[in-house]
C-alpha positions in Angstrom: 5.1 -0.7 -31.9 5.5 0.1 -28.2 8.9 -1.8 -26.3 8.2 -3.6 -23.5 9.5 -1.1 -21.0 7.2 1.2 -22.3 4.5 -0.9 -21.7 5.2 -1.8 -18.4 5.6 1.6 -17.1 2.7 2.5 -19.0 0.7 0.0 -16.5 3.1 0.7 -14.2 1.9 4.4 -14.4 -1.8 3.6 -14.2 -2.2 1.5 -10.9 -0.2 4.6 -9.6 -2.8 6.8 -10.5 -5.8 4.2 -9.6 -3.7 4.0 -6.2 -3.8 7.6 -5.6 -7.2 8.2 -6.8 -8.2 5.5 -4.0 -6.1 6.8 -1.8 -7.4 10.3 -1.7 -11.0 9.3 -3.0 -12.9 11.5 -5.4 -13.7 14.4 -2.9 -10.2 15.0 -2.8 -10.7 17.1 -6.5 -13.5 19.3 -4.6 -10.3 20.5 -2.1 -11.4 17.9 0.6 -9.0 16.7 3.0 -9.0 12.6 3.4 -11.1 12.2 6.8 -9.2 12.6 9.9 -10.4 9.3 11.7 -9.4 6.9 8.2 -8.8 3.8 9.6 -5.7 1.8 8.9 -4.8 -1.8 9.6 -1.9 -4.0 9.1 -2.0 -7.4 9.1 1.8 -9.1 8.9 1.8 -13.0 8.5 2.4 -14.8 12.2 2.7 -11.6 13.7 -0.3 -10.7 16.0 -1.0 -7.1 16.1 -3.7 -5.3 19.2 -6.5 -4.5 17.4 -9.8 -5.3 18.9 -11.8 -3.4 16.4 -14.6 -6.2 15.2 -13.2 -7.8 12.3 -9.3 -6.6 12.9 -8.9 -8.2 16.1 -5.0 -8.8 16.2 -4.0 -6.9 13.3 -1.8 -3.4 13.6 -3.3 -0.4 13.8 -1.4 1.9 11.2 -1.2 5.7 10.2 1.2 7.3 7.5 0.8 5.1 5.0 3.3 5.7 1.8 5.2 4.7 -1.0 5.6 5.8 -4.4 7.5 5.9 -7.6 9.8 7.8 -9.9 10.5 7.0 -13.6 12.7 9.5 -15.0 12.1 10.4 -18.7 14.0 11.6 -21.6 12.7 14.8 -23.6 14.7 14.2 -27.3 13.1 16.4 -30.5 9.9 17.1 -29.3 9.2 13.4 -27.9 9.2 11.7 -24.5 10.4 8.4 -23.5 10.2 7.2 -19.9 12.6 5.4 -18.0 12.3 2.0 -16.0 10.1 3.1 -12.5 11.6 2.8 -9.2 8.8 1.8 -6.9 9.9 2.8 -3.3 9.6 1.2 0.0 6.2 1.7 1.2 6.4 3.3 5.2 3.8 3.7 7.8 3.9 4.8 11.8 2.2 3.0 14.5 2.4 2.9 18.8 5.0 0.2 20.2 2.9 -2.7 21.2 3.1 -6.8 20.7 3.8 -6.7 17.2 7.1 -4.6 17.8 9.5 -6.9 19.1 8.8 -9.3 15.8 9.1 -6.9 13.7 12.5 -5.8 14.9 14.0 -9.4 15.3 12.5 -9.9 11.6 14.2 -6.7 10.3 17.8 -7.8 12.7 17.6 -11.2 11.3 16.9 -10.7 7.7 14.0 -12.9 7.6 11.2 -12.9 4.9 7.0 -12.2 6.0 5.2 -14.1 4.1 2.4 -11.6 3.2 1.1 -8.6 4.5 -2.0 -6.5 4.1 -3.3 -3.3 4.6 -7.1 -2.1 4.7 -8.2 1.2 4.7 -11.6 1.8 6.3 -14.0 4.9 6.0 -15.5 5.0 9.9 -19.3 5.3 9.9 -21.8 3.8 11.9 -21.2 0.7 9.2 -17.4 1.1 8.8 -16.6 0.6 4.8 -13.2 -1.4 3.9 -12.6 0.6 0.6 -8.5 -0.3 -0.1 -6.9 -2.9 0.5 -3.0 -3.5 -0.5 -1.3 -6.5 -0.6 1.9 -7.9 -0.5 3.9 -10.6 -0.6 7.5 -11.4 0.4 7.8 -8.8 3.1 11.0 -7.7 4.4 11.8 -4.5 7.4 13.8 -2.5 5.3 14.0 0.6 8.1 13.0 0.6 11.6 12.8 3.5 13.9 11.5 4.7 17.2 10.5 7.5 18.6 9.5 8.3 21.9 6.8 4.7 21.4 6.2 5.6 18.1 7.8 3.6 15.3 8.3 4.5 11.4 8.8 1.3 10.1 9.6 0.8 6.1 9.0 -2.4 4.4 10.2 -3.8 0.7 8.6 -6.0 -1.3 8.1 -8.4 -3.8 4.4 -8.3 -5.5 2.1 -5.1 -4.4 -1.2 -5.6 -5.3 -4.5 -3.1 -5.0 -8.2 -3.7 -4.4 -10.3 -0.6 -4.2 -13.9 -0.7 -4.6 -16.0 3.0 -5.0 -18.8 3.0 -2.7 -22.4 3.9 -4.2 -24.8 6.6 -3.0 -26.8 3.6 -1.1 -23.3 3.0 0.4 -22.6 -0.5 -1.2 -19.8 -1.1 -2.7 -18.6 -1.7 -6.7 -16.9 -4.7 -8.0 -13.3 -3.7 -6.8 -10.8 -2.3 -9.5 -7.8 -4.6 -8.9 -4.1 -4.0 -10.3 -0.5 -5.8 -8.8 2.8 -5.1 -9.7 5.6 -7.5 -9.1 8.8 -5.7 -8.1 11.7 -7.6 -8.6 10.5 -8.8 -12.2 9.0 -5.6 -12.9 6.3 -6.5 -15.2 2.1 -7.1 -14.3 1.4 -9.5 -11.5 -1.7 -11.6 -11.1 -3.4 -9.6 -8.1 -2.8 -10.9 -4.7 -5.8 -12.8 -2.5 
């Protein structure tokens, strides 16, 4: 019978791999490089962001997006047992502008975002939202500036992931969703 921590980093392991998959797309296994001009917004709960791109307007323009995870595992006669995951932070950069200021008081003070949410979008003459990740109770975990650019880290309590393939007529599928709640570390209901 399979323990509960092997179950869960089982799962755990799997929206990991449907994240990268997403997150590099299926040209990636031809040698492709992720297109230059991806497009990255960031939309943090009462804090307006610059964008004017149709459909963004005041989110956060975003670029470096990253987290991950590491579960050690044990090698004992000629089996493998993995360890409980640590998910890490997830980090982005972006320009100093209006959102900056409430970001650093939020990260000085200590105080909780609501949600945030990222979308990736493929550029096109009909730009395609592919990703999206979720999140919910939010905190700055690591600010820090640059020369007007900021690397800013954020922690979390539920990460959630909607990423939809698109078809050759450049529709999209019904998106493959998976969330992970962090502090509980077990499944989470996907986030809206």
């Amino acid at each position: 019978m399979t323990s509960p921590v092997k179950k869960a980093a089982f799962i755990l392991l799997a929206f990991i791999v449907l994240f990268a998959t997403a997150a590099i797309g299926s040209s990636a296994a031809a040698g492709i490089d992720a297109p230059a001009n991806l497009q990255v917004y960031l939309k943090l709960d009462g804090i307006p962001g610059e964008s004017t791109a149709k459909g963004f307007e005041q989110w956060i323009p975003v670029s470096d997006v990253e987290f991950g995870f590491e579960a050690p595992v044990t090698r004992l006669s000629g089996a493998a047992s993995p360890g409980k995951p640590a998910i890490s932070n997830l980090s982005f950069s972006k320009l100093y502008d209006t959102a900056s200021a409430p970001i650093f008081l939020s990260a000085m003070q200590g105080k909780p975002i609501k949600s945030a949410s990222l979308v990736f979008v493929k550029p096109g003459p009909t730009p395609v939202k592919f990703l999206t990740i979720s999140l919910s109770n939010v905190f700055v975990a690591s600010y820090d500036f640059n020369d007007t650019v900021e690397s800013i880290s954020i922690a979390y309590g539920i990460i959630s992931f909607a990423y939809a393939s698109q078809k050759p007529d450049g529709s999209l599928n019904t998106a493959a969703k998976s969330a992970w709640d962090t502090i509980k570390g077990i499944p989470a209901a996907p986030l809206p």
